[in-house]
N, C-alpha and C positions, 0 to 999 in steps of 0.2 A: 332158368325157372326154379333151380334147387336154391336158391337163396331169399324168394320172396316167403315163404314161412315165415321165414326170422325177421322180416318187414313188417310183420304185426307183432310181434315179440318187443322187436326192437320199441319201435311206439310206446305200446304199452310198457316198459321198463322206463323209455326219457319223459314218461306222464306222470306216470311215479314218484319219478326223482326230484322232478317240478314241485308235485305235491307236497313233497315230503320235505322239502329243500322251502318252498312257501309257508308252510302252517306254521313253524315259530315267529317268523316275520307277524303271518298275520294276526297271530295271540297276542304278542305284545304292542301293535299297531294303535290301539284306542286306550283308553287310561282308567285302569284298574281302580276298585276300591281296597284298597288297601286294607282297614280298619273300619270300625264303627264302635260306637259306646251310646247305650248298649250292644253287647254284640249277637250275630245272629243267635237265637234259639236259648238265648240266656234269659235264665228263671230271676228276676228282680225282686225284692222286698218294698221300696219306697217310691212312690211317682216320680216317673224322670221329669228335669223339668227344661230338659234340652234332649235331642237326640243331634250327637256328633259325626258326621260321615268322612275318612280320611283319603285321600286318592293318590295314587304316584305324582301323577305331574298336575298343574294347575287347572283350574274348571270354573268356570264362570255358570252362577247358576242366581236367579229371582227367585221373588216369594213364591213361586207356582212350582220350583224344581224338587219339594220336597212334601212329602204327606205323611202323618203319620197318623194311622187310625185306629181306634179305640176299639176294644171290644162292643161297640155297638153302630162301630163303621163311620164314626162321626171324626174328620183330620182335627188333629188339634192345635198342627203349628199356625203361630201368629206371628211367624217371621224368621228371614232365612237370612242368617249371617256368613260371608264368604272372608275368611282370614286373609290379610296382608300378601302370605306365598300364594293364596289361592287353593292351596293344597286340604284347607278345613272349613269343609261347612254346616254349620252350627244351626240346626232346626229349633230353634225357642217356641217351646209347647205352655198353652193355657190347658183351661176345662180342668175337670177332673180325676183322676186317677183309678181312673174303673181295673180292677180285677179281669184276667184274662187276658189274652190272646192278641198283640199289636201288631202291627203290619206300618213297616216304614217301607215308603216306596219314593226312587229318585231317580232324576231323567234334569244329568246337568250337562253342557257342554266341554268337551275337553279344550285343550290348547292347540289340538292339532282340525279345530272345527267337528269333530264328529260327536254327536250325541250320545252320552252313556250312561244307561239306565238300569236300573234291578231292585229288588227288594229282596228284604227280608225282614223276617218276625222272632217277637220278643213276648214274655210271658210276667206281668207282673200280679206278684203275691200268688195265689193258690188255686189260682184261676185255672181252666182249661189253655192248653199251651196249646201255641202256631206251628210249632218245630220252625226246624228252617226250610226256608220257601228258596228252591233255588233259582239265581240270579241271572238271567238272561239278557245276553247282549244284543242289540239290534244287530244282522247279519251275521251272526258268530257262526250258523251254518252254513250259509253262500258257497267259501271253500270249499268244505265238504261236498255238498250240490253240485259243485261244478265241477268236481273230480270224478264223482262218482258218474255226473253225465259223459262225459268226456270218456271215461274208461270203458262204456257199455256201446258208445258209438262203435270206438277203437275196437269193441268187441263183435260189433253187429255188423263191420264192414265188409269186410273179410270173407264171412258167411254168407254175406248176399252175394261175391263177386264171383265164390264156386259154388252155390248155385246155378248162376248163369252160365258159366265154365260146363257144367255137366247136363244141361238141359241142350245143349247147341250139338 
């Protein structure tokens, strides 16, 4: 009986290691943005007349994968270009160039099928600024979630089993 202590120790140390030995794996898993131009939270002078998005590996994305809207919330792209590697897609923006605070927002698919999306904001001429909005992946916490469950079970079992131990 002197060794079952270190049977919830033990657990909780190869949950750990799982975790911690998983989370690069799962960071690099979906396909980053690399670059943009404009880039986040940059103060512009002149109306862009493209917003360019750059990604590690290849992404397939339509005229709906990209928005970018204007200080009065109205998207301006009129069309969404994806380069030959795949790796650049080129938002071709109309309308006019209003002052203030943009918001590009994009949800393309990568190469490996999963969906990847985020925004972020741009500031042209002397407008009130967006800052940067930061860039959220679908399930980027899951991991975490499921660690963190997993480690409160490992935690919570134990505790119920001497209880029962000490009521008998």
């Amino acid at each position: 009986m002197r060794g079952r202590p270190w049977l919830g120790l033990r657990a909780v140390l190869a949950v750990t290691v799982m975790a911690l030995a998983w989370a690069p794996v799962a960071a690099v898993a979906h396909t980053p943005l690399v670059s943009s131009t404009p880039t986040s939270g940059a103060r512009i002078g002149e109306p862009p007349t493209h917003v360019v998005l750059e990604f590690r590996e290849p992404v397939s994305a339509d005229d709906d994968s990209v928005t970018v809207a204007a200080p009065g919330g109205a998207d301006q792209v009129e069309g969404v270009l994806v380069s030959a590697n795949g790796r650049l897609v080129s938002a071709v923006l109309g309308g006019q160039g209003q002052q203030g605070g943009w918001v590009v927002s994009y949800r393309v698919r990568g190469s490996d099928g999963h969906l990847v999306s985020g925004r972020f904001g741009f500031t042209l001429g002397d407008g009130l600024a967006t800052g940067a909005i930061p860039s959220l992946q679908p399930g980027a916490a899951v991991p975490l979630l499921l660690v963190v469950a997993v480690l409160a079970f490992v935690a919570l079992v134990p505790r119920q089993r001497r209880a029962e131990n000490v009521s008998r």
